[in-house]
C-alpha positions in Angstrom: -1.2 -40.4 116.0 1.5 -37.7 116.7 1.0 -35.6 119.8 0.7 -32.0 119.4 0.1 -31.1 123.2 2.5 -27.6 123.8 3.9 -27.9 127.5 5.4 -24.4 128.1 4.1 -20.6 127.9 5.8 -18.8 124.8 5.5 -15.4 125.3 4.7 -14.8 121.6 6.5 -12.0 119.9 4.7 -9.1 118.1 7.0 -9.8 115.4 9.1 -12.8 114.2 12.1 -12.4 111.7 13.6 -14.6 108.9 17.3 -14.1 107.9 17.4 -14.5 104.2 20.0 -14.5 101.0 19.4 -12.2 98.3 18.0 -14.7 96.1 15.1 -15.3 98.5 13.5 -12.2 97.1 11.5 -14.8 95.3 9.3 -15.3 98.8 8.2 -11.4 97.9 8.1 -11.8 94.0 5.6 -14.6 94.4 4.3 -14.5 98.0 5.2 -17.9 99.2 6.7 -19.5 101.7 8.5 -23.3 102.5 8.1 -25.7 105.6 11.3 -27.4 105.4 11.8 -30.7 106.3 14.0 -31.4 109.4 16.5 -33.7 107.7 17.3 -31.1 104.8 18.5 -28.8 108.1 22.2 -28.0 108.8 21.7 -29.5 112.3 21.8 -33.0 112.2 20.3 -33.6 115.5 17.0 -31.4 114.3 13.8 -33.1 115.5 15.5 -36.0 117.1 14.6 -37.6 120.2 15.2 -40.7 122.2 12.5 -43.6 122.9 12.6 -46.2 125.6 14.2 -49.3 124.6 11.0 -51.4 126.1 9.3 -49.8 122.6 12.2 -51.2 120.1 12.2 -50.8 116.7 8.7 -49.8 115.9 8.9 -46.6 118.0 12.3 -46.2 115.9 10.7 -46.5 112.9 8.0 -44.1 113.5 10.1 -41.2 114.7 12.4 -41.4 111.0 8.6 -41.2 109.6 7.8 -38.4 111.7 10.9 -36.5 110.3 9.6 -37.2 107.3 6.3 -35.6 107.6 7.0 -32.9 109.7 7.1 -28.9 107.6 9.1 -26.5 109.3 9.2 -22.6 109.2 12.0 -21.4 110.6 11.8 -17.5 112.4 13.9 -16.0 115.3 13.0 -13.4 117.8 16.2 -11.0 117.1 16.7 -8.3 113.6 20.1 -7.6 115.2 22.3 -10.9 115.5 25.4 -10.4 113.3 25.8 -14.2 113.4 22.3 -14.7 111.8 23.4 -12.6 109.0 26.5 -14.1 108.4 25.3 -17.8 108.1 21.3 -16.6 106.8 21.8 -13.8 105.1 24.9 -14.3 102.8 27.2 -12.4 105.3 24.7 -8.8 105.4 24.2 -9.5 101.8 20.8 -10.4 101.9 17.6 -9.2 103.9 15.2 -9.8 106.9 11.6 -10.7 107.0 9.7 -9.3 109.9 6.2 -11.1 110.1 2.8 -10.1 112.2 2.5 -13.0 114.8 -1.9 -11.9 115.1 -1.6 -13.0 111.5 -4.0 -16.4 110.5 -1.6 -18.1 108.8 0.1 -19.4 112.2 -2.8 -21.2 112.9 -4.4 -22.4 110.1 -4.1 -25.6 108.1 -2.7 -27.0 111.3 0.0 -25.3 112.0 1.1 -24.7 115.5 3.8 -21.8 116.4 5.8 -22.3 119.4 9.7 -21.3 120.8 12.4 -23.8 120.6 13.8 -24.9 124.4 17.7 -25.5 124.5 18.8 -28.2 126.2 21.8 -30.3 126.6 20.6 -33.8 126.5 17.8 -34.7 123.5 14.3 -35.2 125.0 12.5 -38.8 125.4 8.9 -39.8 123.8 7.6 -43.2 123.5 5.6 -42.3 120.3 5.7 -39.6 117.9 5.4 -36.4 119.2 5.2 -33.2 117.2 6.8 -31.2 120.3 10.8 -32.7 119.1 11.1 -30.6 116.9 10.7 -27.6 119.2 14.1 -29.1 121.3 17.5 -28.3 120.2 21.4 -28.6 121.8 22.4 -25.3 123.6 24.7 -24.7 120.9 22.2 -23.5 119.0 20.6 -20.7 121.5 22.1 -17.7 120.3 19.8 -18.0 117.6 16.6 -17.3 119.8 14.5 -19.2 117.5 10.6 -19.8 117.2 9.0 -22.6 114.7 5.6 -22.9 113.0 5.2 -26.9 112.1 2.8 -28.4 110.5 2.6 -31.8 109.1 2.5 -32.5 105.2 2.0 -35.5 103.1 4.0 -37.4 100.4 2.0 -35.6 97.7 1.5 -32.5 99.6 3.5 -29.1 98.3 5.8 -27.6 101.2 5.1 -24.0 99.7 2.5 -21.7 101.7 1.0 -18.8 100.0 1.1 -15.3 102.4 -1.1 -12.6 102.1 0.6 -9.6 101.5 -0.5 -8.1 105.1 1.3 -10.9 106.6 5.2 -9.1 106.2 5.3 -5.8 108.3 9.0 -4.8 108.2 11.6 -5.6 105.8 15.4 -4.9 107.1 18.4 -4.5 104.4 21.3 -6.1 105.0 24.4 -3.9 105.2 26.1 -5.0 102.0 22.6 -5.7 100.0 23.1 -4.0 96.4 21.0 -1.5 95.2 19.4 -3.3 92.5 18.8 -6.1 95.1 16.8 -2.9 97.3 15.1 -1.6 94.7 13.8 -5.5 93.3 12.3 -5.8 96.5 11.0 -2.2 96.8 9.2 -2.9 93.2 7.5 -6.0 94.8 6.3 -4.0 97.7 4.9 -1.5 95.4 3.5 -4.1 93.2 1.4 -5.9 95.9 0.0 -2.7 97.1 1.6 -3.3 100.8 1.2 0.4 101.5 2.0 -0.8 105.5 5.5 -2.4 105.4 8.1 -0.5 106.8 11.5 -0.8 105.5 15.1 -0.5 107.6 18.5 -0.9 106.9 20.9 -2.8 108.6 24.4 -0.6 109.8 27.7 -1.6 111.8 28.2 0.5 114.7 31.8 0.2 115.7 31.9 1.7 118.8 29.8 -1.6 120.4 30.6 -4.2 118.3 26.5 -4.2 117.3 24.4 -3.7 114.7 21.6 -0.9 114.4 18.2 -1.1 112.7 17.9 2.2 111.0 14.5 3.2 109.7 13.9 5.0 106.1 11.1 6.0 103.8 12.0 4.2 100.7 10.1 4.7 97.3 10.6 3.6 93.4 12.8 6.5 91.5 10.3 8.2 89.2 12.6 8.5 86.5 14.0 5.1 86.3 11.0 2.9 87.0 13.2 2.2 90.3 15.8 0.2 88.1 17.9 -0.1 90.5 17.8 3.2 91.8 15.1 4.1 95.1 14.7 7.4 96.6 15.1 6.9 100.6 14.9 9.8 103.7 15.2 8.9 107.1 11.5 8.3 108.7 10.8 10.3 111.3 10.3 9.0 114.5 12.2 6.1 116.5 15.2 5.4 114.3 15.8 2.0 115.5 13.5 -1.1 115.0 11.7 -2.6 117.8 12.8 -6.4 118.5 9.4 -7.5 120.3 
């Protein structure tokens, strides 16, 4: 039985982000998402923990099976962190997912949405416990990131469909191509998701930061948008809102 008991107030975010390359346009083309397992991550500490010694090898056991079982979405708090970019996003090549936390799809099926703590020491559990995964070193806090686990079976497929209403922004990177824009601006269009608004990512080199910019974007009419959009600034706030 793996515990599931959350032990710390999360302040939930109106909207979470996911850094992603360009070839990821396939999570718009197809509306599906993946919980990744924890041993496929780049950190090789990811949902590890320690268990007394008094519970030996069959505590040991269970927590490699709990890695196994364990689906994990990865989001982040933050549409502005250059170094989420450069090692998500194919270095401002690619493109960020804003997505409505008041959506269902956090909470159904099981799934439970919660921050990740940084810590310097791994936690302890004397049995599987669901919560590991939501501890990581303090290396890896400039991230900012929030998680929404479930668990999955052998047989069981790690892709979740979305509803369309479930993506509210979408943010180009800097160095995105055109085509690239216009692909996902033809999905958009496709799906009918008349309420996404679009921004592009821009350097600003007086601070060392970058700057969410808003635009109206829309398939050229002449073109069938083949890699061609029509874009005007939106009015309003020009920069995107991080909570």
């Amino acid at each position: 039985m793996i515990s599931r008991e959350s032990n710390h107030e999360t302040g939930l975010p109106r909207i979470l982000y996911k850094y992603v390359p360009p070839e990821r346009i396939d999570i718009l083309e197809n509306l599906q998402v993946r919980f990744g397992r924890p041993t496929d991550f780049n950190d090789r500490f990811d949902t590890a923990y320690l268990v007394p010694k008094s519970h030996g090898i069959p505590a040991s056991a269970a927590r490699f099976h709990l890695k196994n079982r364990l689906g994990v979405f990865c989001l982040t708090e933050r549409s502005d962190n250059h170094l989420m970019w450069v090692h998500y996003a194919d270095n401002h090549a690619g493109f960020i997912l804003g997505f409505n936390t008041s959506a269902p799809f956090f909470s159904e099926n099981g799934r439970i949405l919660d921050k990740v703590i940084y810590q310097s020491r791994p936690s302890v559990f004397p049995e599987p416990n669901l919560r590991a995964c939501f501890y990581k070193a303090n290396v890896w806090a400039y991230e900012q990131e929030w998680r929404c686990v479930r668990e999955f079976q052998p047989s069981d497929s790690r892709m979740e469909t979305i509803e369309p209403t479930f993506v509210s922004q979408i943010i180009f990177g800097s160095r995105m191509e055109s085509g690239q824009r216009a692909r996902i601006v033809s999905c958009v269009t496709g799906y009918g998701m008349t309420d996404i608004h679009y921004f592009i990512s821009a350097p600003s080199y007086k601070s060392w930061t970058f700057e969410n910019n808003h635009k109206k974007l829309s398939l050229c009419d002449k073109c069938a948008g083949n890699g061609f959009l029509v874009e005007e600034s939106a009015t309003g706030d020009e920069k995107i809102e991080n909570r």
